[in-house]
C-alpha positions in Angstrom: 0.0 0.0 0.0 0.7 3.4 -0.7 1.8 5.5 3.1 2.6 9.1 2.2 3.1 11.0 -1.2 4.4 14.4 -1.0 3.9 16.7 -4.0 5.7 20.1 -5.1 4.6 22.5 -7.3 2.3 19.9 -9.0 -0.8 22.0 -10.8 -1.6 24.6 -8.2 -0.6 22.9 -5.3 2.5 24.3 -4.0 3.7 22.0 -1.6 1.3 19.1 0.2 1.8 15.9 2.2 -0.7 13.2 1.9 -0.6 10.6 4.7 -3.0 7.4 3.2 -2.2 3.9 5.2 -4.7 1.4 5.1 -8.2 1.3 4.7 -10.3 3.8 2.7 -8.8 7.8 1.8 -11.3 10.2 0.4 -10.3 12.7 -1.3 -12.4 15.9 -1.2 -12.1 20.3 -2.1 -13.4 22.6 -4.1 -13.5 22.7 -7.5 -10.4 24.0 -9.0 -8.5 23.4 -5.7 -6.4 20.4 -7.4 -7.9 17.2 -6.2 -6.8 15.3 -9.5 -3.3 16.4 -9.2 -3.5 14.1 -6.5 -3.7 11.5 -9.3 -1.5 13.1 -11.5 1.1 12.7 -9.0 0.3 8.7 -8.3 0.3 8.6 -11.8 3.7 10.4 -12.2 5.0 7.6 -9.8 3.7 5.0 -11.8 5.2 5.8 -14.8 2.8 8.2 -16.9 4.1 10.3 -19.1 5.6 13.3 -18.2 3.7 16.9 -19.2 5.9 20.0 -18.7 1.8 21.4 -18.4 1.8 19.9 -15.0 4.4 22.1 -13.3 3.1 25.0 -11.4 3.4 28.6 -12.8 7.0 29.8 -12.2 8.2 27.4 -11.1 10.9 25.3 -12.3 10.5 22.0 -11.5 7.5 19.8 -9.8 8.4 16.8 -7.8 5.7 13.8 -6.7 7.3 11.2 -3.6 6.0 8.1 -2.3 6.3 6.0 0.5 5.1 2.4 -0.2 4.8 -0.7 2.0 5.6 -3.7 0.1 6.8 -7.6 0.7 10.3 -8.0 1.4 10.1 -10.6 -1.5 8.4 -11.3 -4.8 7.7 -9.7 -7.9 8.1 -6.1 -6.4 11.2 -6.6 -4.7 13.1 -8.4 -7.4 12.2 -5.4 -9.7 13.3 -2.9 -7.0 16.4 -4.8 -7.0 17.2 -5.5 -10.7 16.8 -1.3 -10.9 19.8 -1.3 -8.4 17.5 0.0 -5.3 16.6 -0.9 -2.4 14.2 -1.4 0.5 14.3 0.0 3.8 13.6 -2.9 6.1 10.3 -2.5 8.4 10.2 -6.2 9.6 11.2 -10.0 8.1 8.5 -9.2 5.6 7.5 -5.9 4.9 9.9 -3.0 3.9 9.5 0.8 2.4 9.5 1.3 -1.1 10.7 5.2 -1.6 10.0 6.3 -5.4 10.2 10.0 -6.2 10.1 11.7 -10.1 10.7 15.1 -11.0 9.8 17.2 -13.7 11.5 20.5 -15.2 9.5 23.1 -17.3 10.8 21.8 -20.5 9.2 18.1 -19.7 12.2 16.3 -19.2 11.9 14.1 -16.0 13.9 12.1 -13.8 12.9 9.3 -11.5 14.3 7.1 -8.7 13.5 3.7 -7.2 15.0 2.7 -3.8 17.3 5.4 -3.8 18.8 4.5 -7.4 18.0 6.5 -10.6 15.6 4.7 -12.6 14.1 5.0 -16.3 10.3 5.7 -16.4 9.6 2.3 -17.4 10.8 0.6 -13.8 8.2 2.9 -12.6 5.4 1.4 -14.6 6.7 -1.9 -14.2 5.9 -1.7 -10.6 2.6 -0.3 -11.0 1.0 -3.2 -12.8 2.2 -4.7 -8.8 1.1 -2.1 -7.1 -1.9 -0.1 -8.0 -5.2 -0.3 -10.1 -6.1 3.3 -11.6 -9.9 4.3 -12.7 -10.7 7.5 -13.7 -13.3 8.6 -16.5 -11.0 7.2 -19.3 -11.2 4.0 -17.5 -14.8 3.5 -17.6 -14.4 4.2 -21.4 -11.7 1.4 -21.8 -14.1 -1.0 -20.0 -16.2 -0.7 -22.8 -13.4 -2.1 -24.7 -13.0 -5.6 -25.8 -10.3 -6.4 -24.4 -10.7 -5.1 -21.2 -13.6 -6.8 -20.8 -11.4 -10.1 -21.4 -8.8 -8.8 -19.2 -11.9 -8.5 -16.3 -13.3 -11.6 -16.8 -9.9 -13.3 -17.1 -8.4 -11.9 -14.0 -12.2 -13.2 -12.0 -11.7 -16.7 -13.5 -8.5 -16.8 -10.6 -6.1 -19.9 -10.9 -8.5 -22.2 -13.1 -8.5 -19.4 -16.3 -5.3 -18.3 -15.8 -3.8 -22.0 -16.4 -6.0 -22.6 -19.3 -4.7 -19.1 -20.9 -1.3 -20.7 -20.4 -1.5 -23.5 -21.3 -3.4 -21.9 -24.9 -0.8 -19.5 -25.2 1.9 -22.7 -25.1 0.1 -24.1 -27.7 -0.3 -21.4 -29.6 3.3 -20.6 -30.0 4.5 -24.1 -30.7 1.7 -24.4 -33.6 2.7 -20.9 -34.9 6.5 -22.1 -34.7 5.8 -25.4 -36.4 3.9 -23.3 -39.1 6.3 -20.7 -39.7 8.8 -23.8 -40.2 7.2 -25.5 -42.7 6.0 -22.3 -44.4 10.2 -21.3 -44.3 11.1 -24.8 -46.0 8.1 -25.1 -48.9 8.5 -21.6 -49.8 11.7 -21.7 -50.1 12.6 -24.9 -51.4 13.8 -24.0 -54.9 16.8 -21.9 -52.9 17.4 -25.0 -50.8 17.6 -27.1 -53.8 20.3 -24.6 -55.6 22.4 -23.8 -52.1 22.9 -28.1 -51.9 23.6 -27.9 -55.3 26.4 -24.6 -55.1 27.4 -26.8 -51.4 28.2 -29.8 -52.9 30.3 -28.8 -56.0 32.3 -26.7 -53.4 32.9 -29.5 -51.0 34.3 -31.3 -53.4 36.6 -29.1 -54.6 37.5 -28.1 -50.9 38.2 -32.2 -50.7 40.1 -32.6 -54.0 42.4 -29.8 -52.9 42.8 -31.0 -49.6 43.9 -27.2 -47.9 45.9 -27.4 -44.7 45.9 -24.5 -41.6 48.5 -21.5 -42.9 49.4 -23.0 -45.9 48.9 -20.4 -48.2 51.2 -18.0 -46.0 53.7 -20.9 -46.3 53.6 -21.2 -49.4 53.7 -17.8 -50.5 57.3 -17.4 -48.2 59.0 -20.7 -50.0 57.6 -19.0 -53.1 59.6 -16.1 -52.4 62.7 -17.9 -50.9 62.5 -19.6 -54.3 62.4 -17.1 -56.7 65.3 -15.4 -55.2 68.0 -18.1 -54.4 70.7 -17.2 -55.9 70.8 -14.2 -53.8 70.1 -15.9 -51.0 72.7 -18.5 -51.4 75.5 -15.7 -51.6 74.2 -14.0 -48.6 74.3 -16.9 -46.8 77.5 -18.4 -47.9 78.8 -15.1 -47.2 77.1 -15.4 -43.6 78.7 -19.0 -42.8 82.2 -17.7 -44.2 82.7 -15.0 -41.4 81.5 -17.3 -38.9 83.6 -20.7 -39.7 85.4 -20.6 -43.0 87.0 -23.3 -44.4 90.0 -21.5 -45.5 93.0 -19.9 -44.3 90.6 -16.8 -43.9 90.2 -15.3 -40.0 86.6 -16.3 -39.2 84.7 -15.6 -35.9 85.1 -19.3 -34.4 88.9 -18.1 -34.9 88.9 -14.5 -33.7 86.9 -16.0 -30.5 89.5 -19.1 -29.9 92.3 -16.3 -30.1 90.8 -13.9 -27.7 89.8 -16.7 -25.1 93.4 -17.6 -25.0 94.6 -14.2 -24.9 92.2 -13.6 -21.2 93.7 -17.3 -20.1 97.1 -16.5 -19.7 96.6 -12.3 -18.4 96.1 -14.1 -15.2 93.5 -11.4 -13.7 90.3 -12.3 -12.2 88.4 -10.2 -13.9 89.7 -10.9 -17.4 89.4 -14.6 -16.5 85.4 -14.1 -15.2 85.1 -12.7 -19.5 86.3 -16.8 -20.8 83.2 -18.2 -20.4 81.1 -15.6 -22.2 83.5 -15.5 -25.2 83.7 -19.5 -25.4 79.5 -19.1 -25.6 80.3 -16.7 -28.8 82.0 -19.4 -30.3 79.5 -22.1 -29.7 76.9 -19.9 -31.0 78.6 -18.8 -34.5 79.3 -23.0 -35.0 75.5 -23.4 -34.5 74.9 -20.7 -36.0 77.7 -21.6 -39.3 75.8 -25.2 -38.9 72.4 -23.8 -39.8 73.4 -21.4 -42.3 75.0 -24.8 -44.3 71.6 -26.6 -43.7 70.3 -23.5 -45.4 72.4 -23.8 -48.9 71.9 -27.1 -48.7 68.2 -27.3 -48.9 68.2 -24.3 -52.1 70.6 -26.2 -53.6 68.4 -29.0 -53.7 65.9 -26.8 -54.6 65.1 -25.8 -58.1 62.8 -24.4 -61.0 60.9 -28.0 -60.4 60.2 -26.9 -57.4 59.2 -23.6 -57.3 56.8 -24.5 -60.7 55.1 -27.0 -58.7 54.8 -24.4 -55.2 53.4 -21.7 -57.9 50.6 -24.5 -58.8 49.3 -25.5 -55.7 49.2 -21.6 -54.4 46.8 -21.6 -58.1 45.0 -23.9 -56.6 44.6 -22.0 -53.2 43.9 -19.2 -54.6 41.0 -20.9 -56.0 39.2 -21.8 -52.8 40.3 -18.1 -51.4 38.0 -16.3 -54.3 35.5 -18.5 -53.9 35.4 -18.5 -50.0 37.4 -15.3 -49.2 39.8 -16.5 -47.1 41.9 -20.4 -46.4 40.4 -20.2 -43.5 36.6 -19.4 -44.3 37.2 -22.4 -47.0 38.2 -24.9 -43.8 35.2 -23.7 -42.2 32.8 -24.9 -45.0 34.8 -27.6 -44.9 33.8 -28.1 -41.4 30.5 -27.2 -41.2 29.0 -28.3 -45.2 28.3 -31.8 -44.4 25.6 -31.2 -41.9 24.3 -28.4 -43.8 24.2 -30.7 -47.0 22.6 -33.3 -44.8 20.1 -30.9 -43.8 19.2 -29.3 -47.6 19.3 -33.4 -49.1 16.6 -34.0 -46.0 14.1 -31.2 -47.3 11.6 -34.1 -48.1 11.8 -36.0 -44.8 11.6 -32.8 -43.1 8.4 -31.5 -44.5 6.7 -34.6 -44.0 7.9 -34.4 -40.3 7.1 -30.9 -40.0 3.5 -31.5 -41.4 2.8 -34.1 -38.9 4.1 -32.1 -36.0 2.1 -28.8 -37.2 -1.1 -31.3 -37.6 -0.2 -32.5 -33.7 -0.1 -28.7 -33.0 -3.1 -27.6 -34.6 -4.5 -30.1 -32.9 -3.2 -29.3 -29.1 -4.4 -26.0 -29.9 -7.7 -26.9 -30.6 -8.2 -28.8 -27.5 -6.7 -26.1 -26.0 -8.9 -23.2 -27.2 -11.8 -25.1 -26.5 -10.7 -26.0 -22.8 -10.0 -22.0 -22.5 -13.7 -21.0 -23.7 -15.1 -23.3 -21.4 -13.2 -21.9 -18.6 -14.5 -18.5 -19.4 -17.4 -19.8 -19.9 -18.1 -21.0 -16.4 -16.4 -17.6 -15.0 -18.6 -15.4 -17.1 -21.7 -16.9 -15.5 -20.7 -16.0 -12.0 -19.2 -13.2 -13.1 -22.7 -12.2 -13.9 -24.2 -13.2 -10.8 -22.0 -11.5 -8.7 -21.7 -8.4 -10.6 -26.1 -8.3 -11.0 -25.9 -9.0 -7.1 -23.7 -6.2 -6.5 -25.5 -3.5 -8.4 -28.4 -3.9 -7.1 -27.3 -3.1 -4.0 -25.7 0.2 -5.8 -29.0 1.1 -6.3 -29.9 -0.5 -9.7 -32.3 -3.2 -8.3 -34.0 -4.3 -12.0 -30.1 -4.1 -13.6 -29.2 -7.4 -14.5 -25.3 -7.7 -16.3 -24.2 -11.0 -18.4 -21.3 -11.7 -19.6 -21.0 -13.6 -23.3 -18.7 -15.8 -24.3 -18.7 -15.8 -28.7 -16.4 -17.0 -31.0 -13.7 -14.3 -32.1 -10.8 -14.6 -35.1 -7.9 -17.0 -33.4 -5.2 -14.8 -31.6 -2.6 -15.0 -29.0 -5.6 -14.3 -26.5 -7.6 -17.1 -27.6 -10.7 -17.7 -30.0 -12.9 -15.9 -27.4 -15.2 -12.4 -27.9 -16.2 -11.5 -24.4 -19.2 -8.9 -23.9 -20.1 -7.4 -21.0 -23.9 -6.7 -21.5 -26.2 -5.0 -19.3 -30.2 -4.6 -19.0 -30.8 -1.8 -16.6 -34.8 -2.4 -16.3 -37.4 -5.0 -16.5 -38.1 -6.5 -19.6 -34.9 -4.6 -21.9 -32.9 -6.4 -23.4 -29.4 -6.8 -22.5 -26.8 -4.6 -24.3 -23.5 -3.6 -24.9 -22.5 -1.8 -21.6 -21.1 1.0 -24.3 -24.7 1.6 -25.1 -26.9 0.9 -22.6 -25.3 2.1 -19.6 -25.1 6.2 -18.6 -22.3 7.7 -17.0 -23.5 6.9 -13.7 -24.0 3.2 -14.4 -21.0 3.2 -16.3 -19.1 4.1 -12.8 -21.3 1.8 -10.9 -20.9 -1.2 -13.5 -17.5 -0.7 -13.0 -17.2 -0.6 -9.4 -19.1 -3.8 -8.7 -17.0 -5.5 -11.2 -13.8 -4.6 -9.5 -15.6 -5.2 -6.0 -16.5 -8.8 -6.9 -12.8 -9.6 -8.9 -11.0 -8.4 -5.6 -12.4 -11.4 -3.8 -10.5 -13.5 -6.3 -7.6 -11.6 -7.1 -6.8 -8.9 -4.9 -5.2 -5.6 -6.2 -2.9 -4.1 -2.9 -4.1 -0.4 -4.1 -6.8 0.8 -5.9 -7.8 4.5 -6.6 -10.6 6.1 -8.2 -11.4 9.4 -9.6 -14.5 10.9 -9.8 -15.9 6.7 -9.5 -19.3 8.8 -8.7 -19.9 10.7 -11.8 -23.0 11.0 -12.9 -24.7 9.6 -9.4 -26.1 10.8 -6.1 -28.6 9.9 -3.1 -29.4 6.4 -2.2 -26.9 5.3 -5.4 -24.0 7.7 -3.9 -24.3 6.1 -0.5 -23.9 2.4 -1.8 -21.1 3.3 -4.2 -19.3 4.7 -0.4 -20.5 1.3 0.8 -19.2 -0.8 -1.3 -15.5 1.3 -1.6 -15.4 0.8 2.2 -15.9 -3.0 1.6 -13.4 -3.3 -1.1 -10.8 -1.8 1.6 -11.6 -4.8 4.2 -8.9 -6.4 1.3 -6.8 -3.6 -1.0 -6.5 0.1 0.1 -8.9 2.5 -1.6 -8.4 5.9 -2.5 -10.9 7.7 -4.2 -11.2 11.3 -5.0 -15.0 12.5 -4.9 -17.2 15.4 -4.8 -19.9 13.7 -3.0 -20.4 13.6 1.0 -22.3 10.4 0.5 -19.3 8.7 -0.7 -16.2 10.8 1.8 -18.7 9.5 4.8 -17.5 5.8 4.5 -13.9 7.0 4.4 -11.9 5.6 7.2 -9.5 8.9 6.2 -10.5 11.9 4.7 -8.5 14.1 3.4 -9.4 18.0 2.0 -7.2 19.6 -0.7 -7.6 23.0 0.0 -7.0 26.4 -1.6 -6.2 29.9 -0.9 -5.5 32.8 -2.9 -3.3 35.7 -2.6 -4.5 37.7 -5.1 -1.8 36.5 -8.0 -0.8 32.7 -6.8 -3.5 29.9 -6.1 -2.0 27.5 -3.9 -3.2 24.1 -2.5 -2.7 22.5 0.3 -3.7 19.0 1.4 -5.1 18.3 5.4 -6.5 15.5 7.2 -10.0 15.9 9.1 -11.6 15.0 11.9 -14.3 16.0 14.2 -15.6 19.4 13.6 -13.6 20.2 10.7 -14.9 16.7 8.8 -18.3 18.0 9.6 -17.7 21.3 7.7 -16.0 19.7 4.7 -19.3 17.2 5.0 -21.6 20.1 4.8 -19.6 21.8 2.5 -20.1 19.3 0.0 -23.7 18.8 0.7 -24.8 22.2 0.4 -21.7 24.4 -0.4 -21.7 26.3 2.7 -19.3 25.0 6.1 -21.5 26.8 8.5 -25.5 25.3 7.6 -27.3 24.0 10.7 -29.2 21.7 8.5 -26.1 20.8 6.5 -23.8 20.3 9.3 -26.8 17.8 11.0 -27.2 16.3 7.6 -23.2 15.9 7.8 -23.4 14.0 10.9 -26.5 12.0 9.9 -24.5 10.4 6.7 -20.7 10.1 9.2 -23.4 7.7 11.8 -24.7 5.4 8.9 -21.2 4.9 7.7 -19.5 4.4 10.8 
């Protein structure tokens, strides 16, 4: 439930604080005073879209805060914490929510969830846990088909919910399976000339017989090749000045000399320099060794050679146009076979694809049909209930049902649901878009939500202006029934009607004042005397009326 919301410069309310808690909050002031800004603000929290309209003139920003108390764990909690915020502990199962948003004259808005700046969509994310909103727009939407499903669907509890599941499993595996076999007939002359394209270049790929790097091999004994003779001199040349056969000084030499030279100084230090110069002359032999291994191998070497290196880079180079790179050509290589076998299997496959879209088809059919009969059965009690609930709303000859039809296949089923309503004797049930006024519209929807909360509880519901269009004995039921509904979910409603405030368990009065250039609003809690007023104020516009204050006090004794 929602605990406090604090609003600055919202509308025309310059700074308020709104204690709610449990139970049932009305919500009451004078027109113009800024009672919806109220659920602007909630609706700010929840993730609405942000209206640089909404910010109070001069000012620069407007800010909306709430304080909710939610489970330590679930749905809630996990989104608090994916959003990087946190809960302020309360006990081992309840903790405080804080959720703040800010908007600047220009409309840009920030928000922030458990301490941690969020994106606007966390925010709504945690409404569809937190809060139910109905306002004029959402009578309208009930006339809607799908909200009517959505209504009828969230009454039919656990037993709907698994058939919708269980539909919407089926649904996407026969869609799957479809698109599958739609992919592989429609496409099968492409299939046909891909295997074809495949299996020409495997076998090349296998006559050729690539190996890892050996294009960059080649291409370096290529070159080695092409340029032996001056290769051969340099190396010769190499070898010579590090072990020469001849009479010639060499290193090997030059490093046997100057090792003997440091042997007989006698010093220490000169001595320590032996070993170091007797590891030059090991290295030059190796190194003289190598460099004779070298000529050896280009002098076995010759145009043969270097004709037949030239002809299998040729063929490399083939398999590199074709493929791009050695590499990508080892990958097809690699990977072709399976593909092949998948392309050659085109026939298997669409007879085993046909036979498991005909086993989905058929799943989905049972499915559908176990879905409509679970809304079937809802929408009868559904009715009941609802019928039984507006007529104590004051509509005793209303009578709702709700109809289950057939409806084109989708996602949501193969149902139509209508929500019809006969509001006298002998008429004929309607569309509740055309038979119902305002005022039943408001009523129709109230019972609704007043019997679905029994089997699936909202934590916060809030309404304004739920009793457009009605007053009297009507008014006094529709405050009735809100104060029932908050026996399971908090209710806030914002109302014009005394009727309706007298069953609040906490009232609250937004109220304005005027200095001449700046309306302001303010919110305050009453009780006692001052309740009485507001009572009387809304019964007969004036706080002071002997007759309206008694009547005030009348309507606060039936409620409590």
């Amino acid at each position: 439930m929602i605990e406090e919301m604090r609003l600055r410069d919202l509308g025309v309310i310059a700074e308020a604080v709104l204690p709610m808690g449990p139970g049932f909050t009305a919500i009451t002031g004078e027109t113009g005073a800024g009672k919806t800004m109220v659920v602007t603000g909630l609706g700010l929290l929840l993730g609405a879209r942000a209206d640089s309209g909404a910010v109070r003139a001069g000012a620069a920003q407007a800010s909306v805060a709430g304080v909710w108390v939610v489970p330590s764990r679930g749905a809630v909690a996990d989104t608090v914490a994916d959003a990087g915020g946190e809960l302020e502990p309360l006990d081992d199962a309840r903790g405080e929510l804080y959720v703040s948003r800010t908007i600047n004259a220009e409309g840009r808005s920030r928000a922030s969830v458990g301490g941690r700046a969020a994106p606007a969509g966390v925010l709504a994310e945690l409404a569809e846990s937190l809060v139910v909103v109905h306002g004029q727009s959402d009578q309208l939407r009930l006339r809607s088909a799908a909200a009517q499903r959505e209504a009828l669907d969230r009454f039919g509890g656990q037993e709907v919910a698994d058939a919708r599941e269980a539909y919407t499993e089926a649904w996407e595996l026969w869609r799957t399976r479809a698109a599958e076999l739609d992919d592989l007939t429609g496409h099968r002359e492409q299939r046909r000339t891909e295997a074809d394209e495949l299996r020409a270049a495997l076998a090349l790929i296998e006559s050729t017989d690539p190996q890892p790097g050996e294009d960059a091999a080649l291409a370096e004994r290529a070159d080695r090749l092409a340029n032996a003779e001056e290769l051969r001199q340099a190396a010769a040349l190499a070898r010579a000045a590090l072990s020469s056969e001849d009479d010639e000084p060499d290193v090997t030499a030059l490093a046997a000399t100057a090792s003997r030279a440091l042997e007989r100084a006698n010093d220490p230090e000169l001595s320590a320099m032996v070993e170091g110069i007797a590891e030059l002359g090991y290295r030059a032999v190796d190194i003289a060794g190598r460099l004779s291994a070298y000529l050896a191998d280009l002098d076995e070497s010759g145009p043969q050679e270097l004709a037949a290196v030239e002809e299998r880079r040729a063929a490399l180079a083939a398999l590199v146009r074709a493929h791009g790179t050695l590499d990508e050509a080892l990958e097809v290589w690699r990977t072709g076979s399976d593909r092949l076998a998948q392309l050659d299997d085109d026939d298997d496959r669409v007879a085993r694809l046909t036979l498991e879209r005909d086993d989905a088809r058929a799943a989905l059919d049972a499915a559908a049909a176990a879905l409509t009969a679970s809304r079937t059965a809802a929408a009868a009690r559904l009715g009941a209930a609802v019928t039984d609930e507006l007529h104590e709303l004051a509509m005793p000859d209303a009578r709702l049902e709700v109809v289950v039809g057939e409806a084109a296949e989708s996602a949501h089923g193969r149902d139509e649901i209508a929500i019809l309503l006969a509001p006298h004797p002998g008429a004929q049930p309607r569309p509740v878009s055309r038979s119902a006024s305002g005022g039943e519209l408001s009523r129709v929807m109230l019972a609704i939500e007043v019997v679905i909360a029994g089997t699936d509880p909202v934590p916060t519901f809030v309404f304004d202006e739920v009793d457009a269009g009605i007053g009297g004995a009507a008014a006094i039921e529709v405050g009735r029934r809100l104060a029932q509904l908050s026996r399971t979910s908090q209710v806030i409603a914002v109302t014009h009607l005394a009727q309706v405030a007298a069953f609040a368990s906490n009232h609250l009065s937004v109220v304005k004042t005027s200095d001449g250039s700046v309306t302001a609003s303010s919110v305050q809690a009453l009780e006692g005397t001052a309740r009485e007023a507001e009572m009387a104020r809304l019964l007969s516009g004036m706080t002071d009326s002997d007759a309206a204050l008694e009547h005030a006090r009348e309507l606060l004794a039936l409620a409590g």
